[in-house]
C-alpha positions as CSV (number, residue, x, y, z in Angstrom):
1,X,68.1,11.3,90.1
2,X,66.6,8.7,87.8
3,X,62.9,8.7,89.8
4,X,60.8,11.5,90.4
5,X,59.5,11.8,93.8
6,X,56.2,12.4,93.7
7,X,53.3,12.1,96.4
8,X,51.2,9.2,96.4
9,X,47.4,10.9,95.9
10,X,46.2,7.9,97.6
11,X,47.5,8.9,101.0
12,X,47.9,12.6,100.7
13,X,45.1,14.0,98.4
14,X,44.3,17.2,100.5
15,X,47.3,18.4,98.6
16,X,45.8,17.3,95.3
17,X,43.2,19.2,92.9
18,X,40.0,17.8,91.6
19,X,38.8,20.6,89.5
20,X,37.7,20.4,86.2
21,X,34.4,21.8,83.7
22,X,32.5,18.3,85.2
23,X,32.4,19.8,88.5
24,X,29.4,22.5,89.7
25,X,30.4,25.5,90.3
26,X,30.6,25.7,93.8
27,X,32.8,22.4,93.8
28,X,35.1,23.7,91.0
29,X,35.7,27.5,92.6
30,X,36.7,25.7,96.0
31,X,38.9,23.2,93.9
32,X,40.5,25.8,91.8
33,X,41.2,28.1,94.6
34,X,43.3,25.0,95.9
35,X,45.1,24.6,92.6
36,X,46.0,28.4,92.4
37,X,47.1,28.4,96.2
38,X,48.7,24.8,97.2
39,X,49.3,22.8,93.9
40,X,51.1,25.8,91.9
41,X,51.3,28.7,94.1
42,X,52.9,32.1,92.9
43,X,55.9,31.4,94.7
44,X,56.7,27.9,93.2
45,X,57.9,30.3,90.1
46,X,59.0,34.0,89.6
47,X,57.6,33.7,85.8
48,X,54.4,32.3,85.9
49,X,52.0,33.9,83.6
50,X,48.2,33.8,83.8
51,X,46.6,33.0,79.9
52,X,43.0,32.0,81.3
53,X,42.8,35.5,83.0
54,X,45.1,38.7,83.2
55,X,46.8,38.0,80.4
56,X,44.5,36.2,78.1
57,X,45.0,38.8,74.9
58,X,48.8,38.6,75.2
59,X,49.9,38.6,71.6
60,X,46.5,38.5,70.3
61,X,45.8,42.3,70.6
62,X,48.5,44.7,69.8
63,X,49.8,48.4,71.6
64,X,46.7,50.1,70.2
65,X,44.1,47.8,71.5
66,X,43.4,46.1,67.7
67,X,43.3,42.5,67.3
68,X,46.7,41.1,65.4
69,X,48.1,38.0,63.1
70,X,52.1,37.3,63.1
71,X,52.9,37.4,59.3
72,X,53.9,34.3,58.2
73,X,57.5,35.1,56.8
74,X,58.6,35.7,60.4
75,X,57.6,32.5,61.6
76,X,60.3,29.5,61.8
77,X,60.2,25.5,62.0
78,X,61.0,24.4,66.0
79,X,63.0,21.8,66.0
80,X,62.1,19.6,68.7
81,X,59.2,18.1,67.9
82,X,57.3,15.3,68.4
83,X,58.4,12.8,65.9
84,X,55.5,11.7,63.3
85,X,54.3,15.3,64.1
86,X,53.6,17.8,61.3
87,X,55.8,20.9,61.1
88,X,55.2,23.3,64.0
89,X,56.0,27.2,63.8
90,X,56.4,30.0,65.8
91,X,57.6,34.0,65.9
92,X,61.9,33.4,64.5
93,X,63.3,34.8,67.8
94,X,60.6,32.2,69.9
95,X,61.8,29.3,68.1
96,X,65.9,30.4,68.7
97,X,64.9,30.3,72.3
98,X,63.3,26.8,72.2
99,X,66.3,25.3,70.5
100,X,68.4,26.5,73.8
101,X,66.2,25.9,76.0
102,X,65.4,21.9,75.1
103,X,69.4,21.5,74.0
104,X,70.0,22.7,77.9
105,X,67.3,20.9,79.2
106,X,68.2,17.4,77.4
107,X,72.0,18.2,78.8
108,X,70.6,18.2,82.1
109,X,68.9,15.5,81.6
110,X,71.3,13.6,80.7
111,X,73.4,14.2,83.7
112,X,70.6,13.1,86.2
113,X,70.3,16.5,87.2
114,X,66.8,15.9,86.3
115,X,64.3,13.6,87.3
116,X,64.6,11.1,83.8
117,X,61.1,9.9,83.9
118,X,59.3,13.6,84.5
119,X,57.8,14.8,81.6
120,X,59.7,17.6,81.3
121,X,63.3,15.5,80.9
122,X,63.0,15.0,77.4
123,X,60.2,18.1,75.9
124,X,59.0,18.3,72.3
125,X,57.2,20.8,70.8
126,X,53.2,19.5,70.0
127,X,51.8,22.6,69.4
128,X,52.3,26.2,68.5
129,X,50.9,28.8,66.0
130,X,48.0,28.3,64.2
131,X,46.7,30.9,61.7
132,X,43.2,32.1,62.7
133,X,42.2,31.5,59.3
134,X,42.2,27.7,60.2
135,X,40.1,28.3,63.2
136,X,37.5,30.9,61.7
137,X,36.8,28.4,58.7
138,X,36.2,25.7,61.2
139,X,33.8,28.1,63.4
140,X,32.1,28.9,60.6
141,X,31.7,25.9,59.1
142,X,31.1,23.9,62.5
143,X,28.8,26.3,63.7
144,X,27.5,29.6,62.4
145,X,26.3,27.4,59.4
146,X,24.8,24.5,60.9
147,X,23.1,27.4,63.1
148,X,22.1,28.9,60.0
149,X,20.5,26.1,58.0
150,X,19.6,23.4,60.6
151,X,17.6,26.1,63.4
152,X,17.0,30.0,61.3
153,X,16.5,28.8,57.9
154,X,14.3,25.8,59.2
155,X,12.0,28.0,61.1
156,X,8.8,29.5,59.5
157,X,9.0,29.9,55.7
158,X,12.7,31.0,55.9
159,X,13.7,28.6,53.6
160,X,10.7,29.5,50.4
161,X,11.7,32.7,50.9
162,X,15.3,32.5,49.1
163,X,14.9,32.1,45.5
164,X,18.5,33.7,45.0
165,X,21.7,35.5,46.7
166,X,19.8,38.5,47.2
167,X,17.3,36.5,49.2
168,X,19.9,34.6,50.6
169,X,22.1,37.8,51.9
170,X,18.5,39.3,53.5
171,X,18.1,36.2,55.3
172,X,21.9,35.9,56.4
173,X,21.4,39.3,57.9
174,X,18.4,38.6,59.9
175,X,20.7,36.1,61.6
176,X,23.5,37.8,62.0
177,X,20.9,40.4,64.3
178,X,20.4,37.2,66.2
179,X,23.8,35.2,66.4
180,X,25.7,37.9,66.9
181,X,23.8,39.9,69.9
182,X,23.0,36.2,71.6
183,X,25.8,34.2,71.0
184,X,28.8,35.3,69.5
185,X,31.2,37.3,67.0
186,X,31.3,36.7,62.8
187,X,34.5,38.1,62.0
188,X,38.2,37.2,63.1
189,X,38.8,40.8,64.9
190,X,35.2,39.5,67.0
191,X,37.0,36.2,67.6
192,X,39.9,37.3,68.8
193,X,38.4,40.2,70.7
194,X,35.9,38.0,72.4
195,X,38.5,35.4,73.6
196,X,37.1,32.6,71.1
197,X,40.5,32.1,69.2
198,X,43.4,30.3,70.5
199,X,46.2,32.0,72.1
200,X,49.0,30.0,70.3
201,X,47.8,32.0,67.2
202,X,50.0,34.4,68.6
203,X,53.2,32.9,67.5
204,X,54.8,33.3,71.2
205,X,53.8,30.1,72.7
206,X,55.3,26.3,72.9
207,X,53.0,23.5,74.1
208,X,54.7,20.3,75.1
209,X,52.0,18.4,75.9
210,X,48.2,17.4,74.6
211,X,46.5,17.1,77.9
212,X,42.8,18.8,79.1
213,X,43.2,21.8,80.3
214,X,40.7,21.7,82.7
215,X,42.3,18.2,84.6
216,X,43.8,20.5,87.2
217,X,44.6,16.7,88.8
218,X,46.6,15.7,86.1
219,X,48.3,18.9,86.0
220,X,49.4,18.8,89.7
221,X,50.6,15.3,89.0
222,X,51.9,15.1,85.9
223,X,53.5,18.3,84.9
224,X,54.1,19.9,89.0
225,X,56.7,17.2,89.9
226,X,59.7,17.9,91.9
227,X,61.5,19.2,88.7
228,X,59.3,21.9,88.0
229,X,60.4,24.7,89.8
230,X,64.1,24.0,88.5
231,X,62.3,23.7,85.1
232,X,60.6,27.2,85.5
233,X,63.7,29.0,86.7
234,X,65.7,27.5,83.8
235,X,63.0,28.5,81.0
236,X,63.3,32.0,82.4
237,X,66.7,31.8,81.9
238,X,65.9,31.6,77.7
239,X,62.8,34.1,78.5
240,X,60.2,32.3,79.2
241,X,57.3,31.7,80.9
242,X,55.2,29.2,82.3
243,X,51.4,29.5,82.4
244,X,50.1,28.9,85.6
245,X,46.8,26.9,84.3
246,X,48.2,25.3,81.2
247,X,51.7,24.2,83.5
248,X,53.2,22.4,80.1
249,X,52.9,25.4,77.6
250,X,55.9,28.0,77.3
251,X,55.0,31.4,76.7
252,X,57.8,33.7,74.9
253,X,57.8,36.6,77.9
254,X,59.3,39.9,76.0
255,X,59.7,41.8,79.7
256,X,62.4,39.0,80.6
257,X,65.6,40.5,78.8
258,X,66.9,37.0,77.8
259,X,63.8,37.2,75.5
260,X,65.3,40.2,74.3
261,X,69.1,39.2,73.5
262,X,67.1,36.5,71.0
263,X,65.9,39.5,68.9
264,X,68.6,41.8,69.3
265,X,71.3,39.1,69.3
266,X,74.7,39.0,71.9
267,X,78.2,39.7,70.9
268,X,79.0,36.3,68.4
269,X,81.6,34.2,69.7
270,X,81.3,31.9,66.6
271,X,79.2,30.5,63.7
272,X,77.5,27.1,63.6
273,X,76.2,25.3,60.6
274,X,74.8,22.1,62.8
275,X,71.1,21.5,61.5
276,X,70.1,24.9,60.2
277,X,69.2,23.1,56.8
278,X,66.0,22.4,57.8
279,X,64.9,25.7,57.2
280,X,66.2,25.8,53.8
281,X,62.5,24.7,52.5
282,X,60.3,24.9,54.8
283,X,56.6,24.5,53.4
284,X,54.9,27.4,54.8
285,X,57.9,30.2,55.2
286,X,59.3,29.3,51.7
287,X,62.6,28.7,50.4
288,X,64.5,31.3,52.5
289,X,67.8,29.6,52.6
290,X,68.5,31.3,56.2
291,X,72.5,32.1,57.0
292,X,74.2,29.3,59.8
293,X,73.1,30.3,63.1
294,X,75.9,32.5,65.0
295,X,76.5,32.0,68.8
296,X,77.9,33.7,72.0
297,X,77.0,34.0,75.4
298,X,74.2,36.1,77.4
299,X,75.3,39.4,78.6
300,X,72.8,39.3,81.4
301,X,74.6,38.9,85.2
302,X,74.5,35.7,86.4
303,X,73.6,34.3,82.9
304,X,77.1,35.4,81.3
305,X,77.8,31.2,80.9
306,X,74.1,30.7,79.3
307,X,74.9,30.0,75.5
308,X,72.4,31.9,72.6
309,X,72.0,30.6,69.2
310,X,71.0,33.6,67.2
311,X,70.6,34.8,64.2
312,X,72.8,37.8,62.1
313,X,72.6,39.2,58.8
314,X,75.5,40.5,56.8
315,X,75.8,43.9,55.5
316,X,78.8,46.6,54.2
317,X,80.3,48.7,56.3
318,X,81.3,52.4,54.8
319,X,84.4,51.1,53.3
320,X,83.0,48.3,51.5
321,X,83.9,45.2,53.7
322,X,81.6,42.6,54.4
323,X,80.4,42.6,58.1
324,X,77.9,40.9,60.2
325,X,75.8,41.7,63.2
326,X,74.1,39.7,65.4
327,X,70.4,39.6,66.0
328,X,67.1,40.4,63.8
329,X,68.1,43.2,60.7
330,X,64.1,44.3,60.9
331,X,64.5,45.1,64.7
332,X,67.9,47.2,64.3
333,X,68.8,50.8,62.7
334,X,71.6,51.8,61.2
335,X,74.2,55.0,61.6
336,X,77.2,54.7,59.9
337,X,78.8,51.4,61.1
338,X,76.7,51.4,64.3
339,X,73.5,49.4,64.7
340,X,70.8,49.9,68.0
341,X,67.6,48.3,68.3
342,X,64.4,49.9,66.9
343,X,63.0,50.1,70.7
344,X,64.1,51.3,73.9
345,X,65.7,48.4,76.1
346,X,64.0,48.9,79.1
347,X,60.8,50.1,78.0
348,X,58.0,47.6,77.6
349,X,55.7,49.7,76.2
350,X,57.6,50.5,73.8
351,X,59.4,46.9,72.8
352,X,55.6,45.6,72.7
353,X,54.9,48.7,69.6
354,X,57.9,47.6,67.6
355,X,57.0,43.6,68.1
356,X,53.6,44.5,66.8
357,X,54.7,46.9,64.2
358,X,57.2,44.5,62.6
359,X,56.0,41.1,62.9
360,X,52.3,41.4,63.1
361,X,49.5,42.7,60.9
362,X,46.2,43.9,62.4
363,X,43.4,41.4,61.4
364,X,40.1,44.1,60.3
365,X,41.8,45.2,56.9
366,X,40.9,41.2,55.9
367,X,37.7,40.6,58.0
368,X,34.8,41.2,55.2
369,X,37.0,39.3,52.4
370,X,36.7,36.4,54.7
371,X,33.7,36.5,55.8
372,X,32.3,36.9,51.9
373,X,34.1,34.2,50.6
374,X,32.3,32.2,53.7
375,X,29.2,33.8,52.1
376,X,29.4,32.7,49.0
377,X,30.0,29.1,49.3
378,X,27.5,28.8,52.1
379,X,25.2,30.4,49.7
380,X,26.5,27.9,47.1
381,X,26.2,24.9,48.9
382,X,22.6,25.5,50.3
383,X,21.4,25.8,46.9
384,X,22.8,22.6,45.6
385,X,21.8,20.9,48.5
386,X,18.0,21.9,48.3
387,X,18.1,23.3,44.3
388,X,14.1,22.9,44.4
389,X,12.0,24.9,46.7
390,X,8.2,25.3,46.4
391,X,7.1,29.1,46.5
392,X,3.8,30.2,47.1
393,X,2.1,33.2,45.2
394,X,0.0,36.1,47.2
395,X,-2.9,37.0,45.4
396,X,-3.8,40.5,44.5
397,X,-6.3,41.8,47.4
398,X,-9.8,41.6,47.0
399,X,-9.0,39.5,43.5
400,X,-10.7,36.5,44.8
401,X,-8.4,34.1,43.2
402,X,-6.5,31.4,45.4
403,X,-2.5,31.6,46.0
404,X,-0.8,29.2,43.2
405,X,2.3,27.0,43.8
406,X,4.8,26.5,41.9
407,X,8.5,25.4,42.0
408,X,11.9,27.1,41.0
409,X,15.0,25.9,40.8
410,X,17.9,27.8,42.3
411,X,20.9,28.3,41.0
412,X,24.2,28.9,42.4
413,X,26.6,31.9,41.9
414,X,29.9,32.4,40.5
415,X,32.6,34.2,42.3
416,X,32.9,37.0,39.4
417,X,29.1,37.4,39.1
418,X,28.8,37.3,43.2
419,X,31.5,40.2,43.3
420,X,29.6,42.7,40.1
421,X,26.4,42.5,42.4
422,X,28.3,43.0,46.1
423,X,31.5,45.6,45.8
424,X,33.1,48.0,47.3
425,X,30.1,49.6,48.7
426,X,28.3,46.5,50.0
427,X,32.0,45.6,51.7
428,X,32.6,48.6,53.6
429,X,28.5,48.8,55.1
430,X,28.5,45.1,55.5
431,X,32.0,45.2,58.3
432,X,30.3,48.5,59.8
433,X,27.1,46.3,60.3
434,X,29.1,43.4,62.0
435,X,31.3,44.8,64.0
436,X,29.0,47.3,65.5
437,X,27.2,44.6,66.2
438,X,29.9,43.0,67.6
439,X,31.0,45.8,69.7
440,X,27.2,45.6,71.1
441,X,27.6,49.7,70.8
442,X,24.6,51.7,71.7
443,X,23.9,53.4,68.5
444,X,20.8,55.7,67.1
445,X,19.8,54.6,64.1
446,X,20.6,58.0,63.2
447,X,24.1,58.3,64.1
448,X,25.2,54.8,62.1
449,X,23.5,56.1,58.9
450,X,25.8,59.5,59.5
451,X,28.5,57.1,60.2
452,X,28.6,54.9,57.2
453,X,27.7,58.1,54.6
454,X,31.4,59.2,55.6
455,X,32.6,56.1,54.6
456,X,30.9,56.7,51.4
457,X,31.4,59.9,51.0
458,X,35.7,59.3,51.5
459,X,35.1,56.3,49.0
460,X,33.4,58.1,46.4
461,X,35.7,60.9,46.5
462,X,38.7,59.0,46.2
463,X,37.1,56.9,43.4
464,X,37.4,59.6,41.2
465,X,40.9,60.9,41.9
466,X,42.6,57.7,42.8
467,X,40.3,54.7,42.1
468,X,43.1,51.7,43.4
469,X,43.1,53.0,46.9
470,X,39.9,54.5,47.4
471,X,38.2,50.8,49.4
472,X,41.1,50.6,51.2
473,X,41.2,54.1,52.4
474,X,37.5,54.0,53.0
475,X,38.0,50.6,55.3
476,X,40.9,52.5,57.3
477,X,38.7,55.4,58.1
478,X,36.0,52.8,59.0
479,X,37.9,51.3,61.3
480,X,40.0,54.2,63.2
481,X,36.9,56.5,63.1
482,X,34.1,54.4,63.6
483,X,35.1,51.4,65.2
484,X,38.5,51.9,66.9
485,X,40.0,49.4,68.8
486,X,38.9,47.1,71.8
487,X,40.6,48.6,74.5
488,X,42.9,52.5,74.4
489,X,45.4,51.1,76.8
490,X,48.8,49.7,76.2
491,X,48.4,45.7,76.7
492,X,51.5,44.3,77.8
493,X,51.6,41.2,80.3
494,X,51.5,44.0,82.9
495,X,47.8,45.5,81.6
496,X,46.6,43.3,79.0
497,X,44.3,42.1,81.4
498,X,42.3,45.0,82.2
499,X,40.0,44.5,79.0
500,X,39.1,41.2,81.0
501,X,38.7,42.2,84.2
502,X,34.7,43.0,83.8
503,X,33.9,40.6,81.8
504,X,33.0,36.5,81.9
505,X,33.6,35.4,78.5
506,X,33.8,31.4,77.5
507,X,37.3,30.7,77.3
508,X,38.7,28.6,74.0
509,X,42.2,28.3,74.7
């Protein structure tokens, strides 16, 4: 098997999909609806998964309906990856699964078992997590500012009305009435709630491929050779799946149990020290000097000759030996000698709580601090870039005298200085403000003014008893009492899409 067989376009393109963003929309629904039925239809793959629709929050928004971050000492390097490329990351038991999956794949390959010239003979890794700090600075910087300066602060007398940052800040949140109810969210919670950040934030996908996502053609052609259902079945295999619009990115599937036997581990036939030492320092995890991977074999039927690379940690037992147990320490629990995972095998709902619980932090407890620090150097770099604006006087009525001009000179603002005139107080009203308005809710004037004195009112009071926790206590009751989370049901691939389902949101993926 050294060619793939593919159909010539040429003479057969009634099989072939033109779709892509180019196309009306009458032309692109009929051309989609051919992608979805004839060039990757559901039966093609048993683990297809849908990222541009039902499942578009899948790792992005946790069990309680709040949007998440994976922390950053849980991610690990992928090996595999695109030589000359940068160092790629993603969730520790994700990146197990990759190594098995490509090792198996490459075996394959090697054997002519698949198609040698098919993109999927030979796959490397050439993209995965990004923090959503990365793509909030460049959504800020890219276009809330440039929206800021070049079309608000241009209208009018916008601009000689800011002489300082209190000026600034007023005319920040006259925009921010405007951006945000027209065209879009200000913090990372609105982001990711509002399907503007990318879904390999999440930590649980693998992209093998830098290709359009809306060239359903090249998709069909490319990526939906005659290897790809053998390709599908055999990622499920390590526990994943494949999205059915984005056919080259891998999606780490945490129904499939293989998924599972990553995290929890199998019974350990052996240890390896191979190329672990990679990992020893890594530039974003550290230098965490990780033990040799262990392996066995997956306890699944029909899988029992499928190899697993996992990881163990060593511990004492209750005599004092040295022991070691397979799979993630922060996922298990320990009785005695005995060790069970922290979730129910079995139970989605409850394996998606204790992925979210362990390896991911809920992004609103660090939405104001970045959105001030934004503040501040776009206040910052205004200033310097236009340090002399000419102000106009208004004459007391009935003085007869005309208005005078003059110019000032403004300055720009320290972080220390910027933080005695905006604390605590300012923080807490400012995130109310945004993401109510984010939330578009339908609120009295009234009601938010009772709203935010609670806030105050648990701030101040904690202030004097216990002053180190009393923001942080005031944010959390913010957020669980006043904002809550995007959506009360339990997203899993089986339901996260029913916060979609009624809406038509742009789509950044």
């Amino acid at each position: 098997m050294t060619t793939q067989r593919k159909l010539d376009p040429l003479t057969n393109p009634e099989i072939y999909s033109y779709g892509s963003n180019r196309l009306g929309s009458k032309s692109i629904f009929f051309e989609r609806q051919k992608y979805d039925s004839y060039m990757f239809p559901d039966f093609l793959a048993s683990n297809f998964i849908q990222t541009w629709t039902t499942d578009r929050f899948y790792g992005i928004i946790n069990h309680k309906g709040n949007a998440v971050k994976p922390q950053v000492r849980h991610l690990k390097s992928l090996q595999f990856v695109k030589e000359g490329s940068q160092n790629l990351y993603a969730l520790d038991f994700v990146a197990d699964a990759w190594y098995d999956f490509v090792k198996k794949v490459k075996e394959l390959s090697d054997n002519n078992v698949i198609f040698r010239d098919s993109p999927w003979a030979k796959p490397f890794a050439v993209k995965a997590w990004s923090p959503i700090e990365d793509d909030y600075s460049k959504y800020m910087r890219e276009e809330i500012y440039p929206a800021f300066t070049d079309n608000f602060m241009s209208f009018g007398d916008n601009n000689k009305r800011v002489s300082n940052i209190h000026d600034f800040i007023d005319r920040v949140n006259e925009f921010l009435e405007i951006i945000i109810t027209d065209a879009g969210p200000i913090t990372t919670s609105g982001l990711i709630e509002g399907s503007y950040a990318p879904l390999y934030m999440s930590g649980l996908i693998i992209e093998i491929a830098i290709d359009a996502y809306d060239d359903d053609f090249n998709k069909a052609y490319k990526f939906g050779d005659r290897n790809f259902s053998f390709i599908a079945n055999l990622a499920a295999q390590y526990g994943f799946s494949i999205d059915k619009n984005i056919p080259w990115r891998l999606v780490a599937d945490l129904r499939n149990p293989a998924m599972l036997e990553y995290i929890l581990g199998v019974p350990i036939e052996g240890i390896e020290t191979g190329d672990n030492v990679q990992y020893v320092c890594d530039p974003l995890v550290g230098d965490v000097e990780l033990p040799p991977r262990a392996y066995g074999f997956s306890q699944i039927p029909g899988l029992e000759d499928v190899i697993r690379h996992i990881a163990f940690f060593q511990y004492e037992d209750d005599q004092g030996n040295e022991q070691i147990e397979e799979g993630y320490k922060r996922y298990k629990t320990r009785e005695g000698n005995d060790w069970s995972p922290t979730f129910k095998r079995g139970d989605q709902a409850d394996t998606f709580r204790a992925m979210f619980e362990t390896d991911y932090i809920e992004t609103w407890a660090s939405d104001i601090e970045l959105f001030e620090n934004f503040l501040l150097r776009f206040y910052n770099f205004y200033v310097t870039s236009r340090q002399d604006v000419s102000i106009q006087s208004t004459p007391l009525a009935g003085s007869g005298c005309p208005p005078l001009t003059f110019s000032i000179r403004r300055e720009p603002i320290s972080e220390e200085d910027f933080r005695k005139l905006y604390g605590d107080r300012w923080r807490l009203k400012t995130f109310y403000k945004l993401r109510q308005l984010e939330r578009s809710t339908d609120l009295t004037t009234r009601l938010k003014a009772h709203q935010i004195q609670q806030v105050m009112n648990i701030y101040n009071l904690t202030l004097q008893t216990n002053p180190d926790i009393a923001y942080p206590r005031a944010l959390r009751a913010l957020q669980e009492d006043f904002i809550g989370p995007a959506d009360k049901g339990p997203l899993t691939l089986n339901t996260v899409g029913d916060i979609i389902l009624q809406q038509a949101i742009p789509v950044k993926l």
